[in-house]
C-alpha positions in Angstrom: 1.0 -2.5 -43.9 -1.7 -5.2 -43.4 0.1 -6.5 -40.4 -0.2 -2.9 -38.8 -4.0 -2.5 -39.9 -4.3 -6.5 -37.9 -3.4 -5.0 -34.7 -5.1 -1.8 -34.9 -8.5 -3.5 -35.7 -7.4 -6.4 -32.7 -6.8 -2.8 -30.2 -10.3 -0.9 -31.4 -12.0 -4.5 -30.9 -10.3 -4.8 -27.3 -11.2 -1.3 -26.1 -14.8 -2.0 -26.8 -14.8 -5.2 -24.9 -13.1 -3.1 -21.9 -16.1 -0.4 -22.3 -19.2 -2.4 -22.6 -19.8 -2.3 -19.0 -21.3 1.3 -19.1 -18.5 2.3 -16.0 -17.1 4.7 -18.5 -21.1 6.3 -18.7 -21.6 6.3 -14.9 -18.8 7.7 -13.7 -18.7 10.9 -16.2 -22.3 10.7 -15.4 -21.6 11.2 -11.3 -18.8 13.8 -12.3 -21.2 15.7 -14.4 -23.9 15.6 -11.5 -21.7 16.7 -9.3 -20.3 19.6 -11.2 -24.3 20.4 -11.6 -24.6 21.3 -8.1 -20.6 23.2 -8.4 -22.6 25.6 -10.8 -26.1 25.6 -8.9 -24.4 26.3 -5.7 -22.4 29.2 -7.5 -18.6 27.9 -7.5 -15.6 29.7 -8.2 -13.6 26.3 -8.3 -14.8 22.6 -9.1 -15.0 21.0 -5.5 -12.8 18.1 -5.1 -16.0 15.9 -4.7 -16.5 15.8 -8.1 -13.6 14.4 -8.8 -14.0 11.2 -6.8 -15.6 9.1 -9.5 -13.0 9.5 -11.6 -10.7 8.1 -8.6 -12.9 5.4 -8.2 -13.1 4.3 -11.6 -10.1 1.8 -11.9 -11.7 0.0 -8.8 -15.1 0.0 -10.3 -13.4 -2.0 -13.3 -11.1 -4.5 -11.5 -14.8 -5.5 -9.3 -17.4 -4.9 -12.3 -15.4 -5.8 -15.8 -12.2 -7.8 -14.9 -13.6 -9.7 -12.3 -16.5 -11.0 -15.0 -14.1 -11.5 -18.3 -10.8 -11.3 -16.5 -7.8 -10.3 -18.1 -7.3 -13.2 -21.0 -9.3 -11.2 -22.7 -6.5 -8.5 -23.2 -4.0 -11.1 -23.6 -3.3 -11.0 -19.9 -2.1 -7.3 -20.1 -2.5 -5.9 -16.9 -0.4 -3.3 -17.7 -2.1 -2.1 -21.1 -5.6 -2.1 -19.1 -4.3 0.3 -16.0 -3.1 2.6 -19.1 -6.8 2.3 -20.6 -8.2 3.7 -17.3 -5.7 6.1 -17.0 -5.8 7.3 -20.8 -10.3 7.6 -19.9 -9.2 9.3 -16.6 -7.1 12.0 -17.8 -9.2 12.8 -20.9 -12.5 13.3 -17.8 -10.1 15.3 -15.6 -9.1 17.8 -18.9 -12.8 18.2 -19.7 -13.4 19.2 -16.1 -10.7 21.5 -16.0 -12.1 23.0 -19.0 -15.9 23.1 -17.6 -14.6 24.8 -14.4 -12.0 27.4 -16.3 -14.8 28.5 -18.8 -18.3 28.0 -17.0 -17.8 28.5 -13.1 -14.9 31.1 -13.4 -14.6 32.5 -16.3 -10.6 32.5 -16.4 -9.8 33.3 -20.2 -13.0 36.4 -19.9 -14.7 34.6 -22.4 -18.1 36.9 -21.4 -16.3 40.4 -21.0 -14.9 39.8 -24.6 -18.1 39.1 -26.2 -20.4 41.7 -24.2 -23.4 41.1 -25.5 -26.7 40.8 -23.7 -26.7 36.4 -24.4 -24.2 36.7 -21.9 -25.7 34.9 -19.2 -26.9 32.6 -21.3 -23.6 31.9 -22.7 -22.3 29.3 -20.1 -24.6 26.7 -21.2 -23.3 26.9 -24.3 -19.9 26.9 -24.1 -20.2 24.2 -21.2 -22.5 21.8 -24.2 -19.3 22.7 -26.6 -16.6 21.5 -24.3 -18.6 18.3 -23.3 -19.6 18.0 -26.7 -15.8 17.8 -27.5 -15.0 15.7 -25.1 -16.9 12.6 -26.2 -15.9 13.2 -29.7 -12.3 12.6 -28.5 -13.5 9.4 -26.8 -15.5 8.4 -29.8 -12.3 8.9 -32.0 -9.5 8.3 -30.0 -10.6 5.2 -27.6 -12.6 5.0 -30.3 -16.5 4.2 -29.0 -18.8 5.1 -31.8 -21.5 5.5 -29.3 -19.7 8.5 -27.7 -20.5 10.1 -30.9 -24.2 10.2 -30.2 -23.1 12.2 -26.5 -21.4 14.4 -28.5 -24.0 15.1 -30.6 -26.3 15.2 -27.8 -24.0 17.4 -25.5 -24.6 19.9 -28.6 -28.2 19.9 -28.8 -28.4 20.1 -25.1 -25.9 22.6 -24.8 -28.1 24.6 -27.8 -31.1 24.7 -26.2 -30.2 25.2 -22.7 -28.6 28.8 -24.5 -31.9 29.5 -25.6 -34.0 28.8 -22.4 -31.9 27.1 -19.2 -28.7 27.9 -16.7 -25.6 25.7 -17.0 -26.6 24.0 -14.3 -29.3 22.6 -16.3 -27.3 21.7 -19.4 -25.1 19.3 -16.6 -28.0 17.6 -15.2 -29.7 16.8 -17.9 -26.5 15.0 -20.4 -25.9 13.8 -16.7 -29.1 11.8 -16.6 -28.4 10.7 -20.2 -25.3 9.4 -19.2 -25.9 7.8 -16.4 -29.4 6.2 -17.9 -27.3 4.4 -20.4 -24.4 3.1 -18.3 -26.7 1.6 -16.3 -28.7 0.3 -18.7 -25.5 -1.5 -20.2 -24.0 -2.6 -16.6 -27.5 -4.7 -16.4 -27.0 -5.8 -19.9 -23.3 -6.7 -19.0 -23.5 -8.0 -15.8 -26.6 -10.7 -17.1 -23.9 -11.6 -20.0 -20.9 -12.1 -17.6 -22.2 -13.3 -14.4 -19.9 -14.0 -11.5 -18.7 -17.1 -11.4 -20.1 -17.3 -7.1 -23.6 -16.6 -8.8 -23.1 -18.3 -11.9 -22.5 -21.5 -9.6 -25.2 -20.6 -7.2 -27.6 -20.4 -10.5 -26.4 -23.7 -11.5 -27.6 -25.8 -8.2 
C-alpha cells in the first residue's frame, strides 16, 4: 500500500514538472479565442482552425519544455510524455466538442426544452458550465490544482455573462485569462530553464 501511494505522489509531482511551462494555458487559451470568433461569426460547426493549437501542442512541448529539462526528468520516458500530451489533447478536443454541440448548434435542443425567455442568454451559461468542467477534470485527473481556480473562474464568468453578455463574450474573456497566465508562467519558465545556446552565450 505505501509503495503504491510512492508512485502516485512520484506521477502527480512529474505531471506538474511537465505543466509548469504555461503551454497547457496558451494553447486552450488560442482554442478558446478561436471558438470566440466560431460564435461571433454565428457558426453552425466549430471551424477546423480552432483546432490547430491543439495540434501544435506536442511540438510546442518538445521546443519549449523538453528541450529546457529534457526527458531525465521523466526517467527518460518518452513514451509516458507523448501519452501526457495526448491524455491534455483529448480532454481539449471533448470540451470543444461539447462547446460546439451545446452553444453554436444546439444539437441535444437544450433551449426548445427549457423555453423560457433567458433563452438567449442561456448559451453563456451552459458554455461557462462545460468549460468550468473541463478544468475541474484537469485539476483532478492530471491533477493541476491551479486548474481549479479556471474552473471556478469559468463559473463566475459563465454566471455573469448569463446575466449581461453573448457567449461570445464568456470565450474571450476566460480566453484572456488563460492565455495571461500561460504566458506569464512560459516567462517565468523559460528564465528558470534557459537554453543551454543562451545559457552559454550568457556565460561569455
Amino acid at each position: 500500500m505505501a509503495k503504491k501511494k510512492t508512485i502516485e505522489l512520484t506521477r502527480a509531482k512529474a505531471m506538474e514538472i511537465f505543466h509548469q511551462d504555461g503551454v497547457l494555458e496558451i494553447v486552450a487559451g488560442a482554442v478558446l479565442l478561436n471558438f470566440g470568433f466560431d460564435i461571433l461569426n454565428q457558426g453552425s460547426m466549430t471551424s477546423l482552425f480552432t483546432y490547430i493549437p491543439i495540434v501544435l501542442m506536442s511540438s510546442l512541448k518538445n521546443q519549449i519544455t523538453i528541450a529546457r529539462i529534457g526527458l531525465d526528468s521523466f526517467n527518460g520516458d518518452e513514451t509516458k510524455v507523448r501519452n501526457w500530451n495526448l491524455a491534455a489533447a483529448v480532454g481539449m478536443v471533448i470540451t470543444l466538442v461539447a462547446l460546439s454541440m451545446i452553444v453554436l448548434n444546439d444539437t441535444l435542443n437544450i433551449r426548445a426544452m427549457i423555453n423560457l425567455p433567458i433563452g438567449e442568454e442561456l448559451p453563456s451559461l451552459l458554455a461557462g458550465i462545460i468549460l468550468a468542467l473541463g478544468c475541474l477534470a484537469a485539476g483532478l485527473l492530471i491533477p493541476l490544482k491551479r486548474f481549479l481556480f479556471y474552473a471556478a473562474a469559468a463559473l463566475v464568468i459563465g454566471v455573469v455573462s448569463f446575466f449581461a453578455f453573448p457567449a461570445q463574450v464568456l470565450a474571450f474573456v476566460f480566453a484572456g485569462v488563460l492565455l495571461g497566465n500561460g504566458a506569464r508562467m512560459m516567462v517565468k519558465f523559460s528564465r528558470a530553464f534557459p537554453l543551454k545556446k543562451d545559457q552559454e552565450k550568457k556565460e561569455k
